[in-house]
C-alpha positions as CSV (number, residue, x, y, z in Angstrom):
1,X,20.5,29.5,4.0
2,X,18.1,30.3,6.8
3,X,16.3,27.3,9.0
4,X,13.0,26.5,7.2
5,X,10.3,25.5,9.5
6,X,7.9,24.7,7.4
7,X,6.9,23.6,3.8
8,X,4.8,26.9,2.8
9,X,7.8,29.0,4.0
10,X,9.9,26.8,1.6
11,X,7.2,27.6,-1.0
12,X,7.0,31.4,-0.5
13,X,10.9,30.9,-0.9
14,X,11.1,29.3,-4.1
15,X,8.1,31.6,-5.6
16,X,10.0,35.1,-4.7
17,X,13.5,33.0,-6.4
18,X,15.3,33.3,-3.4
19,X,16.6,29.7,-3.5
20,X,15.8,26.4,-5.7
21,X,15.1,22.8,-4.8
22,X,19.1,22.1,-5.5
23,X,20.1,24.3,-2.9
24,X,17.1,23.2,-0.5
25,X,18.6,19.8,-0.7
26,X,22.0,21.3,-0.4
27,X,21.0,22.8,3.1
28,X,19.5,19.6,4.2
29,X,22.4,17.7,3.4
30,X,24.6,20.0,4.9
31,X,22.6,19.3,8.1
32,X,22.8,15.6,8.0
33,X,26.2,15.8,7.5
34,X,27.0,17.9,10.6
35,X,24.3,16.1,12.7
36,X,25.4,12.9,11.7
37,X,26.2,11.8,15.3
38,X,22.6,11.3,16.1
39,X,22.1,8.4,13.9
40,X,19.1,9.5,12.8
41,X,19.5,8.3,8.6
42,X,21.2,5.1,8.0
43,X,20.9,5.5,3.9
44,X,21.8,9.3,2.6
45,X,20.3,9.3,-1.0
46,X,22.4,12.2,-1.8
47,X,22.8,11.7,-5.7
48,X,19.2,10.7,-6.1
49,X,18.1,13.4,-4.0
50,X,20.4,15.8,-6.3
51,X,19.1,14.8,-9.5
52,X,15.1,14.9,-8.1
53,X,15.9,18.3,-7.0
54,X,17.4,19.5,-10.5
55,X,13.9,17.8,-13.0
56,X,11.8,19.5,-10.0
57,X,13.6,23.1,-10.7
58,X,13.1,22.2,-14.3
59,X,9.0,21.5,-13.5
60,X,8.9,24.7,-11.3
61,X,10.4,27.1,-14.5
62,X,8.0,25.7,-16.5
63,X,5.2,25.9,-14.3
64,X,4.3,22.3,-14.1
65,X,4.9,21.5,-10.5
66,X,3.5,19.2,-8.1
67,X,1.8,20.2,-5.1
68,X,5.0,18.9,-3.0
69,X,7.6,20.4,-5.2
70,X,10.6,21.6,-2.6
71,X,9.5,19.1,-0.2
72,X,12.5,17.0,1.4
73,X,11.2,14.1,3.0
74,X,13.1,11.3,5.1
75,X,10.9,7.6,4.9
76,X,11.7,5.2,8.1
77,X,13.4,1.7,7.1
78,X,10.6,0.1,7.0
79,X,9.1,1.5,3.7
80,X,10.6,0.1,0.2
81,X,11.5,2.3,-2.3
82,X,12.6,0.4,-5.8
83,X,16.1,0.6,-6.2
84,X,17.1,1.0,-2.9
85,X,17.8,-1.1,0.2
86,X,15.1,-1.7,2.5
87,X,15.7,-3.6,5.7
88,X,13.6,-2.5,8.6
89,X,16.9,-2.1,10.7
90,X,17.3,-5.4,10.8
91,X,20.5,-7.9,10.5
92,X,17.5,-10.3,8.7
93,X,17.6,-7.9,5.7
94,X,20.8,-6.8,5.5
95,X,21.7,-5.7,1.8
96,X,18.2,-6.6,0.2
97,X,17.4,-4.0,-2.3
98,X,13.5,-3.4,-2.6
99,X,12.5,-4.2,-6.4
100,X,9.6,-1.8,-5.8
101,X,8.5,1.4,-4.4
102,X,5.5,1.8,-1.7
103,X,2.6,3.5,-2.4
104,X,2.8,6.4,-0.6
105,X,6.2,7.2,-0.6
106,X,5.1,7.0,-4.6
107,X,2.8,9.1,-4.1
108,X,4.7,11.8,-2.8
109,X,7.2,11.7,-5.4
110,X,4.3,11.5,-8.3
111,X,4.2,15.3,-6.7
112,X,7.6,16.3,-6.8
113,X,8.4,15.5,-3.3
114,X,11.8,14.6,-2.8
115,X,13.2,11.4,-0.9
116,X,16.6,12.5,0.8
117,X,16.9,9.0,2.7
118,X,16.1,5.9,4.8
119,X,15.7,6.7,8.3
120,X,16.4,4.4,11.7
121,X,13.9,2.7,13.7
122,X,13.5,0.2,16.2
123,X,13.9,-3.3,14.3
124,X,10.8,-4.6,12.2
125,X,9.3,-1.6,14.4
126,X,9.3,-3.5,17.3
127,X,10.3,-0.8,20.1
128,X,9.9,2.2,22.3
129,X,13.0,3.7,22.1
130,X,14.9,3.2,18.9
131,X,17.2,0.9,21.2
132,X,16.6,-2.2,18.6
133,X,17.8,-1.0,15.7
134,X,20.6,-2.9,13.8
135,X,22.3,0.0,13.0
136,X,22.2,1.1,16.7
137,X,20.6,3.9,18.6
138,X,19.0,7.4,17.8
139,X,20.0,10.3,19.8
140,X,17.6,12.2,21.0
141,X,18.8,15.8,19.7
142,X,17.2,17.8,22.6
143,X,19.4,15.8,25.2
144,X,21.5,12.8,23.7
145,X,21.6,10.7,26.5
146,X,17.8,10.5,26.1
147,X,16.1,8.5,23.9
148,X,14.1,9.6,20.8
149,X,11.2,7.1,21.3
150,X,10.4,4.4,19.0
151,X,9.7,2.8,16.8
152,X,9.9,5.4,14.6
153,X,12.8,7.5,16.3
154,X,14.6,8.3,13.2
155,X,12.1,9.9,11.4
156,X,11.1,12.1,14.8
157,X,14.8,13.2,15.3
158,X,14.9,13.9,11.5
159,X,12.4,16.7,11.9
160,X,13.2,17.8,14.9
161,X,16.8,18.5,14.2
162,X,15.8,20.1,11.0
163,X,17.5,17.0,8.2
164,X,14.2,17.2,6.4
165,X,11.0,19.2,6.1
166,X,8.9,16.0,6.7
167,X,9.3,12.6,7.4
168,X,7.0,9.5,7.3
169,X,7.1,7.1,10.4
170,X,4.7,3.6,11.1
171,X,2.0,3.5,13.9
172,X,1.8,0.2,15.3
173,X,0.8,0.7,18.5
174,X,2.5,4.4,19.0
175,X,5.2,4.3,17.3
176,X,4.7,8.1,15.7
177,X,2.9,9.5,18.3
178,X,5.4,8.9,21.3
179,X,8.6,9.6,19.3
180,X,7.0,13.3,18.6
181,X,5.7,13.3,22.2
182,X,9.8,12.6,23.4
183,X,10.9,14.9,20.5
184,X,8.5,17.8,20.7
185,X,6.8,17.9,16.8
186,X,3.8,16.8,15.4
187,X,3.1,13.2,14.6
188,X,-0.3,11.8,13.2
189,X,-1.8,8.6,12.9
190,X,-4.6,7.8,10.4
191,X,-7.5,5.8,10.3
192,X,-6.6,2.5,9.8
193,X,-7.0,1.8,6.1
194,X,-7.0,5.5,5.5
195,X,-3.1,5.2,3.6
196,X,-2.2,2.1,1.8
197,X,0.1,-0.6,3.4
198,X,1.4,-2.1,0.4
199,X,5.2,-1.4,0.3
200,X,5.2,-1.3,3.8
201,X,7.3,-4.3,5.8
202,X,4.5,-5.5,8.1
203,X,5.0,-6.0,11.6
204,X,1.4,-6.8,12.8
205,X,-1.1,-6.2,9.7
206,X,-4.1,-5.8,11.5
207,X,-2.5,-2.6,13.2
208,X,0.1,-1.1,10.9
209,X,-0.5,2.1,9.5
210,X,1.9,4.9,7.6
211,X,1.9,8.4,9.8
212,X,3.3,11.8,9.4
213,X,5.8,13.9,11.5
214,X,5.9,17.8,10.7
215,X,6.9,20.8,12.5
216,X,3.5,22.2,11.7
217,X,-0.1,21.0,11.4
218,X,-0.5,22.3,7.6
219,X,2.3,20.3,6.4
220,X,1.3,17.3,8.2
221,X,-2.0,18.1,6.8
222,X,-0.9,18.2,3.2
223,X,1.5,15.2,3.0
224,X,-1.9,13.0,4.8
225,X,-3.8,14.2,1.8
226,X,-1.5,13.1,-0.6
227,X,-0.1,9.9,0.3
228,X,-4.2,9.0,1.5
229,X,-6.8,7.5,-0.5
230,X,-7.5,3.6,-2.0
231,X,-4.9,1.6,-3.9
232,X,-5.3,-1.4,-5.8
233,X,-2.3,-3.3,-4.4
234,X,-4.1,-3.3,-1.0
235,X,-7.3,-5.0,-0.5
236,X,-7.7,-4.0,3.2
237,X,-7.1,0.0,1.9
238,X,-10.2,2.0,2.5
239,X,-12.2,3.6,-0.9
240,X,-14.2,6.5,1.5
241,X,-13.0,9.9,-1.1
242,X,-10.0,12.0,0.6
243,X,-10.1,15.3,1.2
244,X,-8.1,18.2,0.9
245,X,-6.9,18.2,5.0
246,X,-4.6,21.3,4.3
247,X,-7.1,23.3,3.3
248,X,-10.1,22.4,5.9
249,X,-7.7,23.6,9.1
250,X,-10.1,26.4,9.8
251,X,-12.0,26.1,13.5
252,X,-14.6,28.7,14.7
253,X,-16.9,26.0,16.7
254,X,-17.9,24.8,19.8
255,X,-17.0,20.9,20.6
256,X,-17.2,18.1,23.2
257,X,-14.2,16.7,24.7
258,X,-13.6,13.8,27.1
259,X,-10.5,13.0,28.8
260,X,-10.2,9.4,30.5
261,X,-10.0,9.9,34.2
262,X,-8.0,6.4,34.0
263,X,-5.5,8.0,32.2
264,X,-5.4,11.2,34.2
265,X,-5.3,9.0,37.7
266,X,-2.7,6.2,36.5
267,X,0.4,6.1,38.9
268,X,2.4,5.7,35.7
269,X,1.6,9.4,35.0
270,X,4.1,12.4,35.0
271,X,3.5,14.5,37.6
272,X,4.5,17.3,34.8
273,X,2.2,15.5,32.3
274,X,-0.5,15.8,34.4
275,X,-0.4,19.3,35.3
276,X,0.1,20.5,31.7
277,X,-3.0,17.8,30.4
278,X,-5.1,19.2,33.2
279,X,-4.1,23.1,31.9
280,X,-5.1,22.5,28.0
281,X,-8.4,21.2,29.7
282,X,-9.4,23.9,31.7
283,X,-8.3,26.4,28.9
284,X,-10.6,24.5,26.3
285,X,-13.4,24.5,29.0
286,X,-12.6,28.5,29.7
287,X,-13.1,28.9,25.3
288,X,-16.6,27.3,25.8
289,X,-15.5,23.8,24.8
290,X,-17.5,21.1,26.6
291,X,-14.9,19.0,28.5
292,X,-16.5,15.9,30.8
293,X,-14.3,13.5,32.4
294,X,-15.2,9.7,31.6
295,X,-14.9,6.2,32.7
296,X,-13.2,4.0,30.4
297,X,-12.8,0.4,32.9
298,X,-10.9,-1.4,30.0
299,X,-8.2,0.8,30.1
300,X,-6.0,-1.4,32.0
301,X,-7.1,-4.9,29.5
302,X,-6.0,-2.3,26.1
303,X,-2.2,-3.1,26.3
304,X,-2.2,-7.1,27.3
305,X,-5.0,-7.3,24.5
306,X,-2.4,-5.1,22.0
307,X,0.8,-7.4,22.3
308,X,-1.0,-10.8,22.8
309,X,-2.3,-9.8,19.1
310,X,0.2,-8.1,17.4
311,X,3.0,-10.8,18.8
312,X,0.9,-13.2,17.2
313,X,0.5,-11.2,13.8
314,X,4.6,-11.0,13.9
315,X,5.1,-14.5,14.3
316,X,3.3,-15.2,11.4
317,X,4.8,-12.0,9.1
318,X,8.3,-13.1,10.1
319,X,8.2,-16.6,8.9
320,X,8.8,-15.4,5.8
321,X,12.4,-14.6,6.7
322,X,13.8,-17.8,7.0
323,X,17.4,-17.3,4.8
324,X,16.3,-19.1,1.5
325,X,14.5,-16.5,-0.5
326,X,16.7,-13.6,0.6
327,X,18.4,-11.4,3.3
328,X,20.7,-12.9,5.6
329,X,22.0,-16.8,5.7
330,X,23.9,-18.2,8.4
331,X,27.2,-19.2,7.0
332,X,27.6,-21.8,10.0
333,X,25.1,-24.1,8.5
334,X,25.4,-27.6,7.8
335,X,21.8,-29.1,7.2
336,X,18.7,-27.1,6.0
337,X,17.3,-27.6,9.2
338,X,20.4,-25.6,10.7
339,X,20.1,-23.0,7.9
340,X,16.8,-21.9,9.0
341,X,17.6,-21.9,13.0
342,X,20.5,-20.1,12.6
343,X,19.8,-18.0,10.1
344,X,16.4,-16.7,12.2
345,X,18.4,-16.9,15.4
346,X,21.6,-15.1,14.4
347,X,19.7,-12.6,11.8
348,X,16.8,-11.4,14.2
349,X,17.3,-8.9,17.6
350,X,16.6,-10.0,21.2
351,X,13.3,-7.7,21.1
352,X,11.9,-9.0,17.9
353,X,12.7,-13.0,18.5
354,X,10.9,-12.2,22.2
355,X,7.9,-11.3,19.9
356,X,7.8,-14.2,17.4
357,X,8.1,-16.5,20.7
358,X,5.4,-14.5,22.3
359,X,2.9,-14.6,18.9
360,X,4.1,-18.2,18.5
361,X,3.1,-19.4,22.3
362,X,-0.1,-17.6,21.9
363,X,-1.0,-19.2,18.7
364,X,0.1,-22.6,19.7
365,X,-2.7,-25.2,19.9
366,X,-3.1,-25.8,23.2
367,X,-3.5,-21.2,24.4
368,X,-5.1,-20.3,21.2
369,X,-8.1,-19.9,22.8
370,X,-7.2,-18.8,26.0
371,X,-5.4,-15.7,24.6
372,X,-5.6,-15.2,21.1
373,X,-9.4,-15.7,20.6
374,X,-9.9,-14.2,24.0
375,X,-8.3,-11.0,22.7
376,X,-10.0,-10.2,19.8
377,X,-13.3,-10.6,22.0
378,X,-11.8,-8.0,23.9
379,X,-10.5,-6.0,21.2
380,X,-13.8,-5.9,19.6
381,X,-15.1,-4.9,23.0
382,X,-12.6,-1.6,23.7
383,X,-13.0,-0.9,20.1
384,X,-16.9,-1.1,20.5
385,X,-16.3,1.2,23.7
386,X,-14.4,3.6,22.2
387,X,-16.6,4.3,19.0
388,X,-19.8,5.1,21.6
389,X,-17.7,7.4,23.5
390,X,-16.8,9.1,20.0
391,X,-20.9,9.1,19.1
392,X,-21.1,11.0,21.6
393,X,-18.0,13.1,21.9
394,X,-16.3,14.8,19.3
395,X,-12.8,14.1,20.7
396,X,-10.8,12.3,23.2
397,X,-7.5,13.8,24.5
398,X,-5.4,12.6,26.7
399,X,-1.7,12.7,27.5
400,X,0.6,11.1,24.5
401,X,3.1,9.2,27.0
402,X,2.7,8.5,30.7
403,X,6.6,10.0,30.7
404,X,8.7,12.3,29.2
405,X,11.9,10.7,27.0
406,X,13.9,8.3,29.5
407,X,17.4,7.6,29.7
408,X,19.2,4.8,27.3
409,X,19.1,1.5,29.4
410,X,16.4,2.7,31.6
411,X,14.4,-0.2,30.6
412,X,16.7,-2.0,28.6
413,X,16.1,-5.0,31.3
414,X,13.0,-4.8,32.3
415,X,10.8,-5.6,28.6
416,X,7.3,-4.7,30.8
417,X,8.7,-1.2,31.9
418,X,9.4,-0.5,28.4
419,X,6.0,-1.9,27.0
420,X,3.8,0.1,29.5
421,X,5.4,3.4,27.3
422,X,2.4,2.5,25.0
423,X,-0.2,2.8,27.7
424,X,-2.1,5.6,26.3
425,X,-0.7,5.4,22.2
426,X,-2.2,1.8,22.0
427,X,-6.3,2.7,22.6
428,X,-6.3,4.4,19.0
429,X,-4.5,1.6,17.6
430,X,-6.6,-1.2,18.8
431,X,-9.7,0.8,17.9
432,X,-8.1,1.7,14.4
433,X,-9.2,5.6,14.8
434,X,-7.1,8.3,13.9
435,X,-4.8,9.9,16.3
436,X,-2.7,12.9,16.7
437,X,0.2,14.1,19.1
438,X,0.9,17.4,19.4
439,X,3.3,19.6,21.6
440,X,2.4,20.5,25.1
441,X,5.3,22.5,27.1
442,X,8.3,20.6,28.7
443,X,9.0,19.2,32.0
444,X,11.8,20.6,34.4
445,X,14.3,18.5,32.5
446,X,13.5,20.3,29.2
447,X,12.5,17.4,27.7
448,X,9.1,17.8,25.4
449,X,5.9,16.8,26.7
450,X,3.4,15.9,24.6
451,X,-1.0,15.6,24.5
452,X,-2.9,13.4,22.2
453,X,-5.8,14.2,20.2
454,X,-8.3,11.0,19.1
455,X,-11.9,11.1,17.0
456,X,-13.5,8.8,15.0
457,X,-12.7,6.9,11.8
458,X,-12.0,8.8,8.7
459,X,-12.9,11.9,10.6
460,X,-8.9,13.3,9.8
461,X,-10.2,16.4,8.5
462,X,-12.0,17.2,11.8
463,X,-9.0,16.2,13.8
464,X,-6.7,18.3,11.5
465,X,-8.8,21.2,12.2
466,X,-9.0,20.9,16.1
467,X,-5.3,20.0,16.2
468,X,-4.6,23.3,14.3
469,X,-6.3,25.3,16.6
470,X,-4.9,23.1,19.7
471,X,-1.6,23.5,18.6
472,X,-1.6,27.2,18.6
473,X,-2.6,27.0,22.2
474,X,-0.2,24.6,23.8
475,X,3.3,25.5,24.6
476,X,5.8,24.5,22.8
């Protein structure tokens, strides 16, 4: 079977009867097999996937079809899906078997999507380079002694080395946007509330949303416009209408762009990033875009103000995994006060017990005030800032990552190193706007480079369509 690329050749596929959904999921499965190496799935559902694939070739013959029907999609280990195991890549979890199925990985299969497996990621999502994963690393497949980027480095690496059509990743902080920078596909983050949490195994609630990597901007498009929208099981999900994204990718305007000279001066910047940044800006300025370069002087407070709040979020969301109600127990107890210290100690990763200490100092009596209080007063402040530059903007772009995908252990010792990967993924996610990263060329390594793409809240449909158009203009 030849490589699909996309979901609509998939559908022009199935409509001439050139293949089936069986024999998509074949070819997929095929694929995992011989990429298997790159540790991208940790759960094949093959015989689920199978049968799926057989009641949606049934649906197509009789004309009765979702919208999704023939797409394969891979859901990061961090998403529960009834019936199967769901534990964030994380000893903590190890063989508990979600009793119900998220809401938007429900809502793809309500239209005939089909759910081919759980994918890797960095532990409770708690990463930049899929390093912390219980079930050990993702290879990068451009170069495997590379890393994919995290948290969500499975799902990337799933795309990218064609083991599904589309795959669903979480955006804490960057964690879809900087694995498609270091892979080289498309990966979008919504508004926050856009998609419903509920199913999702929260890392920091305040921040945590569900995201899309594609190979294209249509089908990134499409599954956004499925999986969005209100749900009753989450309270904090937004009730704005959705829109039909896929088919509102049409651009014929002129727009105003700002880029953060902050961002475009940082020593932590790619030479190569730079240059290829500064390119798409002059181009868009050459179509008759307006592009202005603008201050943004809290650039350098967004990341201390990202961790101090969503370390303190995580200590709280991980109490709950203390070895009574489920997931792992320390057999080496011998008191309940044992149990819970060594269960927590022995079931949880160096990088995610660094975070509960972290949230756990900041929320502690005596610094509550002096960090936690102090930044959400910030927060508010760069969130504040960056909805009046969006007033009077219609986008902010800027480069995804200040580096192209880095070696495995480059950072391994240095946690600070690996935290500043985030610099220019967390703005959107302390803001809670949408987000978007997109290819942009490669550096002399090979290795992809990629430019981000931010606008307002709920504005996805806007940023579809500009990311459409961007996207045909930036190497791949």
């Amino acid at each position: 079977m030849e490589k699909f690329i996309s979901f609509g050749e998939i559908q022009k596929s199935l409509e001439k009867g050139e293949t089936n959904c069986l024999s998509i999921v074949q070819y997929y499965l095929n694929n995992i097999q011989t990429k298997a190496h790159l540790n991208a799935f940790v759960e094949v559902y093959e015989q689920s996937a199978l049968a799926q694939a057989n009641r949606v070739d049934a649906k197509l013959a009789a004309g009765k079809a979702g919208k999704l029907a023939g797409m394969v999609i891979g859901i990061k280990d961090v998403l529960c899906y009834a019936g199967h195991e769901s534990n964030a890549s994380s000893s903590i979890l190890q063989g508990y078997e979600s009793q119900y199925t998220c809401t938007a990985v429900q809502r793809l299969i309500d239209q005939d999507a089909i759910i081919i497996g759980r994918l890797n990621c960095d532990e409770f999502g708690m990463g930049s380079s899929n390093e912390n994963s219980s079930h050990g690393k993702v290879l990068n497949a451009l170069d495997e002694s590379r890393v994919p980027g995290g948290s969500s480095g499975g799902s990337a690496v799933a795309v990218q080395a064609n083991l599904c059509t589309v795959s669903l990743g979480t955006d804490t902080g960057g964690s879809v946007r900087q694995p498609a920078a270091f892979t080289g596909v498309i990966g979008s983050k919504p508004t926050y509330s856009r998609v419903s949490r509920w199913g999702l195994i929260a890392y920091a609630s305040s921040f945590d949303t569900i995201g899309v990597f594609s190979q294209t901007i249509q089908d990134n498009a499409l599954v956004m416009e499925v999986i969005a929208g209100h749900d009753e099981w989450d309270n904090t999900s937004s009730r704005k209408p959705e829109l039909p994204y896929s088919q509102l990718l049409h651009f014929d305007k002129k727009v105003k762009i700002a880029y953060l000279k902050e961002a475009l001066e940082s020593p932590m910047l790619q030479a190569e990033i730079k240059k290829n940044t500064e390119s798409v800006l002059k181009n868009l300025e050459s179509d008759g875009h307006q592009v202005e370069a603008v201050d943004f002087p809290l650039l350098e407070y967004i990341l201390p103000t990202y961790y101090i709040l969503t370390t303190a979020e995580a200590s709280s969301n991980l109490s709950r995994f203390d070895g009574v109600k489920y997931g792992y127990r320390s057999p080496n107890t011998h008191n309940l006060e044992s149990m819970y210290k060594l269960s927590r100690s022995e079931g949880f990763g160096e990088e995610v017990k660094r975070r509960i200490m972290l949230g756990t100092f900041v929320l502690s009596a005596s610094y509550y005030d002096a960090y936690f209080t102090k930044a959400q007063k910030v927060r508010r402040l760069i969130k504040e800032f960056t909805e009046s530059l969006l007033d009077d903007f219609d986008y902010i772009i800027m480069p995804t990552t200040p580096t192209t995908a880095f070696k495995f252990g480059e950072h391994s010792d240095d946690p600070v190193s690996m935290y500043l990967e985030d610099l220019f993924t967390v703005q959107a996610s302390v803001s809670g706007v949408p987000a978007i990263s997109v290819p942009n060329g490669k550096d002399q390594n090979g290795m992809p480079i990629g430019i981000q793409v931010i606008t307002n809240s709920f504005k996805e449909a806007d940023l579809f369509s500009f990311c459409n158009y961007l996207n045909q203009k930036t190497e791949k």
